[in-house]
N, C-alpha and C positions, 0 to 999 in steps of 0.2 A: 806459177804452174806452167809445167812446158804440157803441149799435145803432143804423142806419139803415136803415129800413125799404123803402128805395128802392135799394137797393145792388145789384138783380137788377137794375134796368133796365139795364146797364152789358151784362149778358150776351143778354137779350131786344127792348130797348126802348130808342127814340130819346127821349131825356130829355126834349126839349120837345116833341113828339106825343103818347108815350105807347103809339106803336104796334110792334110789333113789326120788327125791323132785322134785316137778313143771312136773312133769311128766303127762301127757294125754295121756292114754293105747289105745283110739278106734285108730281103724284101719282111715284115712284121704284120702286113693287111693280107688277107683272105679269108674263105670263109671257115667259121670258126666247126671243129668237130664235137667238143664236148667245153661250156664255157668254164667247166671246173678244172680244166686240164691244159686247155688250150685258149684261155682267153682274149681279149682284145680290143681292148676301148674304143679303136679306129672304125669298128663296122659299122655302116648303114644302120644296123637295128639296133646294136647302141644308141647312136645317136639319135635314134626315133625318140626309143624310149628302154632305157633301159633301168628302170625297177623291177620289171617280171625277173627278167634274167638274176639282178640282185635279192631278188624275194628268194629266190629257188636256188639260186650257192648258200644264202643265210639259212637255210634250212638244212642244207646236205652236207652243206663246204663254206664251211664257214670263211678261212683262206684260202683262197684258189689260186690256182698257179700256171704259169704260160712258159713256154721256151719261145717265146716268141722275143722280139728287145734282149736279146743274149740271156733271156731268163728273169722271173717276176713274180709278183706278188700280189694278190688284193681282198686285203680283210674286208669282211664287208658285215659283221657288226662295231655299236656304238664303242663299246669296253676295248676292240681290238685296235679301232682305230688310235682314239684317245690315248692308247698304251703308247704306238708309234710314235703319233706326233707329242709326246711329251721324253719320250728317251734320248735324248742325243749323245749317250752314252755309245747307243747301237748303230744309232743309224746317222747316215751324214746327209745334209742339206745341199752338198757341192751341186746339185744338180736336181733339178724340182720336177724336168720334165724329161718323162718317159720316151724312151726314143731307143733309134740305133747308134745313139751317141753319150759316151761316158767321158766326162770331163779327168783332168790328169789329176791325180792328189795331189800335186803341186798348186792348182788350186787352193784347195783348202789352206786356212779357216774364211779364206773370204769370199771365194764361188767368183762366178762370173756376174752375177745380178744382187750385188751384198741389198740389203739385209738379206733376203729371204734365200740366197744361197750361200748364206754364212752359216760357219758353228761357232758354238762358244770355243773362246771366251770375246771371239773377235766380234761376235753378231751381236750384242749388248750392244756395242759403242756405234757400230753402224748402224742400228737402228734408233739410237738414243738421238742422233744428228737428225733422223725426219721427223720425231715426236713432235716439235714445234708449230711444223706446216702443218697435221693434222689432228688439232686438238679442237673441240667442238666451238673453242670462240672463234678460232682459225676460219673453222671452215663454215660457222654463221655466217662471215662477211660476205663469201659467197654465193650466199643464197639466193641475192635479188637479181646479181646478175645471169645466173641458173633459169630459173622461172621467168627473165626477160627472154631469154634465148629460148626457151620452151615455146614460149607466144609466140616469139616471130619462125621456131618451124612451122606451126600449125598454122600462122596464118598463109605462110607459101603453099600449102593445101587446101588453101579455099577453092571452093569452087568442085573439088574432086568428089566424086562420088565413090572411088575405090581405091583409098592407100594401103602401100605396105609399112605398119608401125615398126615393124622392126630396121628397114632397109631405111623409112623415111624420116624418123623419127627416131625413135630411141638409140642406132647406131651413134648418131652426133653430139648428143646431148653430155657423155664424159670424153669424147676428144675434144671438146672446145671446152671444157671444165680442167682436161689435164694440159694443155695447149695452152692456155692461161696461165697454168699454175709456171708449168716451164719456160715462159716466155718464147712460145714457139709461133712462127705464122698461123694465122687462123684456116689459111686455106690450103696448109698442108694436110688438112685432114684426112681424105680420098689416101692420100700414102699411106697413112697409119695402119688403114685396114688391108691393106697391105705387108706391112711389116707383122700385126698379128697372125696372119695366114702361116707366113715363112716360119713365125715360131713357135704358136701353138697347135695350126695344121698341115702343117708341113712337115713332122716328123719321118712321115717315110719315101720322100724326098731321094733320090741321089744322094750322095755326100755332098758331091762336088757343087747342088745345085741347090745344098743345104746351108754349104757354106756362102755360095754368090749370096743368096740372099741374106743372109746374116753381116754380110760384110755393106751391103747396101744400108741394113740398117743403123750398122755401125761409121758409116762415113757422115750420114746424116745426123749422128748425133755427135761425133768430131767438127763436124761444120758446125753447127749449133753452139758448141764449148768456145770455138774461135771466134765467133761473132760477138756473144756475149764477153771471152777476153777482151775485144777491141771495143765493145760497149756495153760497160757493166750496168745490169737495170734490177731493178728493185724485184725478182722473182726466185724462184726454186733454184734455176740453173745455178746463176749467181753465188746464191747459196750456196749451193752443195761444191763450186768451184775454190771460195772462200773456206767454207770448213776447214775445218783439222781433228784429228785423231793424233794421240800419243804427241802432242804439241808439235807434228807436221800436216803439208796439207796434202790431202788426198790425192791419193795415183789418179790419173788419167784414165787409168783401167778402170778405178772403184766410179770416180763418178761417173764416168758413160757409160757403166754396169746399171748403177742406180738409175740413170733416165731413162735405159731401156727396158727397166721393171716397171718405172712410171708410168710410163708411156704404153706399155704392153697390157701390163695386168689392170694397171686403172682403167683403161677403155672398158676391153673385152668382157670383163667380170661384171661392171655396170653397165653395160648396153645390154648383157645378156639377160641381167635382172630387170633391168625393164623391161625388155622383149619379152620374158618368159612371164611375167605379171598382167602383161598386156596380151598377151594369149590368151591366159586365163580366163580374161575377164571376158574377153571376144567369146568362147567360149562356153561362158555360165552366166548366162542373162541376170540368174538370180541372185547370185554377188556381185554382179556387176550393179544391178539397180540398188541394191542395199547400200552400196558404197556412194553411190551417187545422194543420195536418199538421209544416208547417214557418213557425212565425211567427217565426221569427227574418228570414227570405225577405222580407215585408214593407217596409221600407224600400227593398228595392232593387226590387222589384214598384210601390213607388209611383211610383214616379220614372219606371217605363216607363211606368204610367201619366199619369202628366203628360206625359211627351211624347208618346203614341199621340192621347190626349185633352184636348193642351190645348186651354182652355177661350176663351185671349182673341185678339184681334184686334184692334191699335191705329190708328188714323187717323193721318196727317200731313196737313198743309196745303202747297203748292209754294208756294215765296215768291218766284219769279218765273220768265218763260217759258226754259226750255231744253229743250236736247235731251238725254237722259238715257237710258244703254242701249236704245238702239234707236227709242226712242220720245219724241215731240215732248210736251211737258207745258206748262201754262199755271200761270198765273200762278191761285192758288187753286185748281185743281184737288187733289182728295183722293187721299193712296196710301194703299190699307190695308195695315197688316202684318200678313200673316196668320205667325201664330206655327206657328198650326195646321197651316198650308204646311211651312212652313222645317223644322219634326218629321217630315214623311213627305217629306223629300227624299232618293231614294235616293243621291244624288251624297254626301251628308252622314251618312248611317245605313244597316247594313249589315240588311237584311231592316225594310225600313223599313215596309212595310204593315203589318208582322206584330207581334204584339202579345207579347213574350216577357220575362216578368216575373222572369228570372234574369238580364238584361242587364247587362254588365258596365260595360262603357263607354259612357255613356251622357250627353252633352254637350247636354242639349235645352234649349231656347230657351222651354220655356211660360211662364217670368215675365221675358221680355223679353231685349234687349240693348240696351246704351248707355247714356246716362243718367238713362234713365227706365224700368231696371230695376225689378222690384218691391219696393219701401223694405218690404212687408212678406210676405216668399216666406217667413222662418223661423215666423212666424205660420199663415202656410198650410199647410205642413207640416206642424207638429207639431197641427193642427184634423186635416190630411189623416190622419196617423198614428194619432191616438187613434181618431177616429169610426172608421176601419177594425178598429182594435184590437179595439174595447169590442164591434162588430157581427158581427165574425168569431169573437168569445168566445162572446157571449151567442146567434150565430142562425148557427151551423155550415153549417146547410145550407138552402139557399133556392136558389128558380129562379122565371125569370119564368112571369109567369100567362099573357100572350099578347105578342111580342113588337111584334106590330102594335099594341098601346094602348101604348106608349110612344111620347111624347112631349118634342121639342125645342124650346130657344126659338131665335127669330128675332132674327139684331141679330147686334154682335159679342162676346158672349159666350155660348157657345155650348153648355149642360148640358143634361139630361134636365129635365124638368119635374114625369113624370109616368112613375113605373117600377113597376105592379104587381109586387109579388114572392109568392109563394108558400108559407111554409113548412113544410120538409117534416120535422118534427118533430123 
């Protein structure tokens, strides 16, 4: 496998210019006039909280629509969504996140981030290549070392009478889980959260400062591919370097596509699930003490949690003009899937606003539907399961320090940032 150093330009950049392509320069944040017309996942009161706003389009608008991102989409019941992410007849995958940037159909069928910005028939085989890493005997083995690194955050908080679980704790706990898996420095971590910003909140960015940072990310995972060439070690990278599809081995593009999904979506989607559980509980003394009280309770408590608060929201791409439940779409225009929708649809969930952590039946959609399911939800769980575990052991009782200093991000991933906690000894 050779490395090519030019292999982004494919995703950013017109090969014989140099300049940036698929590019849409208007600005897509301000404030919103009407959110059935003019929506906008980037605002502040999104990010607080946006179910009111979705309670009140599922009631009036069902699909709402923006010219905002050169024009958009967002069904916001369970049936509408589920419809999307299972058609790939309609809609293309080349690009997951909503932005003022549309990748070239030369892309396609393998997108910039394969699996999850693949179509068939090409996104079968790329994803069949990571099944292995996350199959739940896979990711049993590690569990111990998971719940050891749990311990020693908490114990670098002894002594604290005021941390932030989101900033102090549960940010770390899937970079040093995915960090591992890719044989990556343990102390690059601080960058990661870095490179998540430039890609999941950075959308409206400059181009030009869209692309620096995209490119920053992408050197860092070229260095990474070379190092592990000149020393091949028993991890993911290795892996995905060795593979093959159609009995060659993968572009350069495909695998440093793939680590920078790794790397991006496995963090942020589980830091945010823990962040946003760990909220909760700051929050509801009364579930909080039940869980403590009753940890066998747990498991089925996460799961509500995953559905109350999931975390993701996926993009589609329309691949040509039609008329689609009620409403007229173009050709490139964006639908997002809000997961987060399709969980608080009362047509689909019985007390769906409501947050009840003995939930029995509990069918929720936060790691997707169709075929771009999440290749690593047992991964996520059992990060989701320990970090709760080892937090609910070690710091029984805690509650927020002011509800108003919490903090959410903007973009389609959607956690705490920023959760002072308390503890109350």
């Amino acid at each position: 496998m050779t490395v090519d150093d030019r292999f982004t330009q494919g995703l950013f950049r017109d090969p014989d210019e140099n300049e940036p392509v698929g590019v849409r320069s208007e600005i897509v944040t301000g404030p919103v006039s009407d959110w059935a017309t003019d929506f906008s996942h980037l605002e502040p009161e999104w990010a607080a909280d946006p179910y009111p706003i979705i309670d009140d389009l599922r009631g009036r608008c069902p699909v709402a629509h923006t010219d905002r991102f050169g024009g958009g989409w967002l069904p916001t019941r369970y049936e509408d969504v589920a419809a999307v992410a299972y058609d790939t007849e309609q809609f293309s995958s080349r690009s997951i996140i909503m932005s003022n940037f549309r990748p070239p159909l030369e892309l396609a069928p393998m997108g910039g981030s394969p699996p999850i910005s693949s179509d068939p028939p090409f996104h079968h085989h790329a994803r069949k290549l990571l099944l292995p890493a996350f199959t739940k005997t896979a990711v049993a083995k590690r569990e111990e070392a998971t719940r050891a690194y749990c311990h020693a955050l908490i114990d670098a908080l002894e002594g604290r009478a005021e941390v932030d679980v989101a900033r102090d704790y549960a940010q770390h706990i899937p970079a040093r889980v995915i960090s591992d898996m890719l044989g990556f420095p343990p102390e690059d971590g601080p960058r990661f959260r870095e490179f998540i910003e430039t890609v999941l909140e950075g959308v409206n960015l400059p181009p030009e400062e869209r692309v620096a940072g995209m490119d920053e990310l992408f050197d860092y995972l070229l260095a990474q591919i070379r190092d592990h060439l000149d020393n091949p070690r028993d991890d993911l990278t290795t892996y995905l370097i060795d593979a093959e599809i159609f009995g060659q081995k993968l572009e350069s593009a495909h695998v440093a596509g793939t680590m920078a999904l790794l790397l991006i979506a496995g963090i942020d989607t589980t830091w945010s699930a823990i962040g946003a559980s760990l909220w909760h509980l700051a929050k509801t003394p009364a579930d909080r003490e039940r869980l403590v009280s009753e940890p066998e309770l747990l498991p089925t408590a996460m799961e509500e949690f995953l559905r109350a608060y999931a975390p993701v929201t996926m993009a589609r791409l329309v691949k040509q003009d039609m008329h689609w439940n009620g409403v007229d779409m173009k050709a490139d225009d964006w639908v997002l899937l809000s997961f987060p929708a399709a969980n608080r649809d009362p047509a689909q969930f019985d007390r769906a606003d409501e947050v009840v952590i003995d939930r029995e039946v509990n069918r929720h959609v936060a790691f997707g539907l169709g075929i771009h399911r999440c290749v690593g939800s047992h991964l996520a769980r059992m990060e989701l399961r320990v970090a709760l575990e080892v937090w609910l052991e070690r710091v029984p009782r805690f509650s927020l320090v002011d509800p108003a200093a919490v903090t959410w991000a903007t973009g389609q991933v959607r956690g705490p940032r920023s959760v002072p906690v308390r503890i109350d000894g």
